[in-house]
C-alpha positions as CSV (number, residue, x, y, z in Angstrom):
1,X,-16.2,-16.8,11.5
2,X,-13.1,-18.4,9.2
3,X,-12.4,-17.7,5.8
4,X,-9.7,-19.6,3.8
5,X,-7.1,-17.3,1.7
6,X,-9.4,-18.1,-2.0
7,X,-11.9,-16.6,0.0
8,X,-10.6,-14.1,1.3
9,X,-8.3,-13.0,-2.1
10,X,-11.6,-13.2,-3.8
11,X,-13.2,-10.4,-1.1
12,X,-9.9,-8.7,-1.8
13,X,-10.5,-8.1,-5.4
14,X,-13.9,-7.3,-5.1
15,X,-15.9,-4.1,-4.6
16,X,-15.8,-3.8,-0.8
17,X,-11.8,-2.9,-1.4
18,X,-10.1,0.0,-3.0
19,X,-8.3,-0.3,-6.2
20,X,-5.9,2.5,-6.8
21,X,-2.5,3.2,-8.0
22,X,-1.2,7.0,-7.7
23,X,2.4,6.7,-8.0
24,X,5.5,7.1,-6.2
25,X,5.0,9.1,-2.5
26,X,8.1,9.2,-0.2
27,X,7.9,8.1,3.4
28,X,9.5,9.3,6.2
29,X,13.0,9.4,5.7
30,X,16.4,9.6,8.0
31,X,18.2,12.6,7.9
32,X,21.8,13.0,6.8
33,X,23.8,10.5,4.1
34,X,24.4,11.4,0.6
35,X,22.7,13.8,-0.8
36,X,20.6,14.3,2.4
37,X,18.7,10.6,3.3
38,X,16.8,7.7,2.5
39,X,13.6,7.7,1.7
40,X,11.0,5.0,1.4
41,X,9.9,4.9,-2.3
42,X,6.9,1.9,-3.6
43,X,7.2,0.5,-6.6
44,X,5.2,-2.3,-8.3
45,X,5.9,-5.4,-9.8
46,X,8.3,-8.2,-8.9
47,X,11.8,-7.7,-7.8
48,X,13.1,-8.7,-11.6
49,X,10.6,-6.2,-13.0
50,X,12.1,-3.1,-10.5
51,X,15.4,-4.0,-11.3
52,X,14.9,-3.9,-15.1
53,X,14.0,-0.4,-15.0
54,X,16.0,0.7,-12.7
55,X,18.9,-0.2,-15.0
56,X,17.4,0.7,-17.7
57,X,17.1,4.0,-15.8
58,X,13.2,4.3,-16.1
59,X,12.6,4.9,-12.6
60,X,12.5,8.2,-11.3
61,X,12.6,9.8,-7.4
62,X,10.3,11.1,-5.8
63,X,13.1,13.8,-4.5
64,X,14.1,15.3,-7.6
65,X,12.5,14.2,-10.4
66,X,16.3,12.1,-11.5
67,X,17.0,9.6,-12.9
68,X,17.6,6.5,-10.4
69,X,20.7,4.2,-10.1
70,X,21.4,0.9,-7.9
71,X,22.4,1.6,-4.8
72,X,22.9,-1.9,-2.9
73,X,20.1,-3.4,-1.0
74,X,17.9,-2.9,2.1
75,X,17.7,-5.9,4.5
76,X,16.6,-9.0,4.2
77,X,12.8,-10.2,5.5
78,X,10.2,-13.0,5.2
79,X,6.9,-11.7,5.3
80,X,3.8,-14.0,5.7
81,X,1.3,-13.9,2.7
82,X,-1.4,-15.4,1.5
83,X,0.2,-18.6,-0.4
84,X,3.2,-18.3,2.2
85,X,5.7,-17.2,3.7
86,X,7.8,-15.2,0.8
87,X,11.4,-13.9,1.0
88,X,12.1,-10.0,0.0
89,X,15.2,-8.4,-0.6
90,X,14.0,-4.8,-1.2
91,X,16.9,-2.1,-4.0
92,X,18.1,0.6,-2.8
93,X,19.0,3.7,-4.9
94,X,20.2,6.9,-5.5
95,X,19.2,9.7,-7.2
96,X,22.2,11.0,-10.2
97,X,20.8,14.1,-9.9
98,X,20.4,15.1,-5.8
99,X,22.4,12.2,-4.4
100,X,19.6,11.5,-1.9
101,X,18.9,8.0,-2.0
102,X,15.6,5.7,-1.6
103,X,14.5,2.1,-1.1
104,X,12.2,0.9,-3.5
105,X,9.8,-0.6,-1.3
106,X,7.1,-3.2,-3.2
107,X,3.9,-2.2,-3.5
108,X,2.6,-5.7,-2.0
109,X,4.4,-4.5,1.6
110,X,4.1,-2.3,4.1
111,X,7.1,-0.5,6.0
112,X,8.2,-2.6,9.2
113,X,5.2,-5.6,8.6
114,X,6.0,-8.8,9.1
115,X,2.5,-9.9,7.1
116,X,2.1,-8.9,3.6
117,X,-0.1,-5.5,3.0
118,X,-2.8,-7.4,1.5
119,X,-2.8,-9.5,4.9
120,X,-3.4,-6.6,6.6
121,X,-5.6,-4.9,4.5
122,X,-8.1,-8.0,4.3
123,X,-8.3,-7.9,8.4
124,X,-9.3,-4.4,8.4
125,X,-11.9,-4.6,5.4
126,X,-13.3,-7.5,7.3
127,X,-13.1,-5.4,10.7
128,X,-15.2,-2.6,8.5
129,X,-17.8,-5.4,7.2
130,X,-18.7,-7.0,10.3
131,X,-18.8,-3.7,12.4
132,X,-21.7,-2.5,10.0
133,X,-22.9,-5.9,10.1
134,X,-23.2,-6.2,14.0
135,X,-20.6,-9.1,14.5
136,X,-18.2,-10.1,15.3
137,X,-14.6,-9.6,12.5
138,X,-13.5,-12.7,10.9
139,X,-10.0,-13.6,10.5
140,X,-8.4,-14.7,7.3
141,X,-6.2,-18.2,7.0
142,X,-2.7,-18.2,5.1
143,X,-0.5,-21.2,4.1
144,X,1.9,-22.4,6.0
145,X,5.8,-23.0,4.9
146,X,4.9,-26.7,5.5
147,X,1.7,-27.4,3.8
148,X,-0.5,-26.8,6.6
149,X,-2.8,-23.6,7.1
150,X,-2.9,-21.4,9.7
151,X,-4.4,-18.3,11.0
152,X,-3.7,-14.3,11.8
153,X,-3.4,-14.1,15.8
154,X,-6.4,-13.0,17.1
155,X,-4.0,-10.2,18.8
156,X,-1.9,-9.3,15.8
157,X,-5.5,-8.6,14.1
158,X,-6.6,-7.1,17.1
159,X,-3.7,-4.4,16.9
160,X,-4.2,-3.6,13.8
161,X,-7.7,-3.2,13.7
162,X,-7.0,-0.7,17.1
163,X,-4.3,1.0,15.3
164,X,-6.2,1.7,12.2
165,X,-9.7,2.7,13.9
166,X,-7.6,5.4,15.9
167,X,-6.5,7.1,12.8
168,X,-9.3,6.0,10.3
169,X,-11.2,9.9,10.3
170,X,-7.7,11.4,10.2
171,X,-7.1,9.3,7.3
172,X,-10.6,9.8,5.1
173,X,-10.3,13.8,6.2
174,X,-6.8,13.5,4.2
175,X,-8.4,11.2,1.5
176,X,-11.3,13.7,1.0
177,X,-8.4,16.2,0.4
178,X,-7.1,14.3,-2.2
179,X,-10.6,12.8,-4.3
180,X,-10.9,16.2,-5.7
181,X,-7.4,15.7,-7.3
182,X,-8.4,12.0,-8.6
183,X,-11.9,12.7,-9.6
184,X,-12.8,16.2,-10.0
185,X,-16.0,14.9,-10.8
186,X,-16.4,12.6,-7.7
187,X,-19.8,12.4,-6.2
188,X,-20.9,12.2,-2.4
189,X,-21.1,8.3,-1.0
190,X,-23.1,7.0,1.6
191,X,-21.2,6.4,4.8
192,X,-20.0,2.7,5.3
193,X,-21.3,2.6,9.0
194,X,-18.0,2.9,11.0
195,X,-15.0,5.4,11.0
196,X,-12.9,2.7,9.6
197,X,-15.7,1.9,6.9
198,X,-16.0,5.5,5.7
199,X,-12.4,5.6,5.2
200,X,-12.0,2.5,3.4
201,X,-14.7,3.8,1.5
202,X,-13.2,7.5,0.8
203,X,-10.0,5.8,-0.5
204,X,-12.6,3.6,-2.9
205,X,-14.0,6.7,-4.0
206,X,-10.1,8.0,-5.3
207,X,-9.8,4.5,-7.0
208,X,-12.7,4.8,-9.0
209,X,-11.3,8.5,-10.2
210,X,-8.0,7.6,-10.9
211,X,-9.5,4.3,-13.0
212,X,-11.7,6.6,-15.1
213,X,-8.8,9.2,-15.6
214,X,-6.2,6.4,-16.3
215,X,-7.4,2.7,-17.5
216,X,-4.3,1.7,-16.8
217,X,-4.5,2.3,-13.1
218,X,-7.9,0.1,-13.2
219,X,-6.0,-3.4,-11.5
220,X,-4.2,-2.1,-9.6
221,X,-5.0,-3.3,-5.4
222,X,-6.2,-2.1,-2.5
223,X,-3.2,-2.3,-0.3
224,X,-1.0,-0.5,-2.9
225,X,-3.3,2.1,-2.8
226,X,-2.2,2.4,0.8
227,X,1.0,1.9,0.3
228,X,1.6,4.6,-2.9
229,X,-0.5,7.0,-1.2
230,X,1.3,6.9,2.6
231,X,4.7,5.4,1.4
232,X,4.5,2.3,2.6
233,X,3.3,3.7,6.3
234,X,-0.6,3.0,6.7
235,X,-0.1,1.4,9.7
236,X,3.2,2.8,10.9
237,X,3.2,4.0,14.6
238,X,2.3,8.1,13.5
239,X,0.0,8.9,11.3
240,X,1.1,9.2,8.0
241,X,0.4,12.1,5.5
242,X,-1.5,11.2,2.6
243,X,0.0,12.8,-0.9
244,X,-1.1,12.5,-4.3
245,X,1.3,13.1,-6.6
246,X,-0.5,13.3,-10.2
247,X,2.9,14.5,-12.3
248,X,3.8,11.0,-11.5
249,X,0.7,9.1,-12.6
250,X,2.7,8.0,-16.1
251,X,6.0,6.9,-13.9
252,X,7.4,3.5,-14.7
253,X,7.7,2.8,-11.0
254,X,3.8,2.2,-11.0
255,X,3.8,0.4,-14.2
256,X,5.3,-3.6,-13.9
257,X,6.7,-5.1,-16.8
């Protein structure tokens, strides 16, 4: 089965995906430099929206709790997405208060992904769908730098789908951890069918909390959940740890402007 990107961004938005913003969650970080690393540190928005509140000095680390101040830049990458391949430059910063420093990773990627986190996120909600279904997974289409259309690999979705089936009841065990936080009020859900279904589902379940604690949290996207909640590493290589960090809920690094 095919599916064009409208398609697919519509499948996206809708119920089958979760929709949840926490706020900022360090990822793994390299030992040693100033003030003792780099960390990886999402943010939403677009890169003129980060940088005007980071030097307006609205954004805040994850370290410390400081104030944040540019720092140069991470390195350069194109990363396929839905309406193309985009270019992204991601800041860097440091805390004035520690010294340890952080990139400010967008909320729309994943750490070391060469596809957008949407991308990815759309193959393995299709994965979940047609593995409670009884078929086989569909694979999305994206546009092409020259007009054209073309699709995910069958191997690169393949690998991911592998990757995140391996971990997927490591993940929802950590996710059940966290609902409580989200939704104190959270009641039980049916199971999705598949590991990788019940933990899509789980992480639903903390959307829905955190959008009837905080409206403002309510459009937020599936694969920002992911990416706020793991910093940036969903997919990386070891499983990630799965924080919630609710002091941080009101933080202008979830909030674009």
């Amino acid at each position: 089965m095919l599916l064009d990107g409208a398609t697919v961004a519509m499948s996206v938005m809708a119920a089958a995906l979760p929709v949840f913003l926490l706020a900022v969650v360090p990822g793994e970080g390299r030992l040693g430099g100033a003030g003792g690393g780099t960390t990886v540190m999402t943010v939403r928005g677009r890169a003129g929206s980060v940088e005007k509140r980071l030097l307006a000095g609205r954004l805040r680390g994850p370290c410390c709790g400081g104030v944040l101040a540019p720092w140069g830049w991470a390195r350069r990458r194109v990363v396929a997405m839905f309406a193309g391949p985009e270019e992204f430059c991601p800041r860097r910063s440091r805390c004035r208060r520690c010294g340890r420093t952080h990139v400010l990773l967008p909320a729309d990627l994943w750490s070391r992904r060469r596809y957008g986190a949407v991308v990815v996120m759309t193959v393995l909600v299709l994965a979940a769908a047609a593995a409670a279904a009884g078929r086989a997974a569909a694979r999305p289409w994206l546009a092409g730098p020259d007009g054209g259309r073309w699709q995910v690999p069958a191997s690169t979705a393949r690998s991911w789908r592998s990757r995140f089936s391996g971990r997927a009841g490591t993940l929802r065990q950590a996710l059940m951890g966290v609902l409580p936080l989200a939704d104190p009020l959270a009641r039980p859900f049916a199971p999705a069918g598949s590991p990788a279904g019940d933990c899509l589902a789980a992480l639903e379940a903390v959307r829905a909390g955190l959008a009837r604690r905080f409206p403002q949290l309510a459009a937020v996207t599936a694969h920002e959940v992911a990416a706020h909640l793991t910093g940036g590493l969903w997919l990386a290589p070891a499983v990630p740890a799965v924080r919630l960090n609710t002091t941080l809920l009101a933080a202008d690094a979830v909030l674009p402007s």
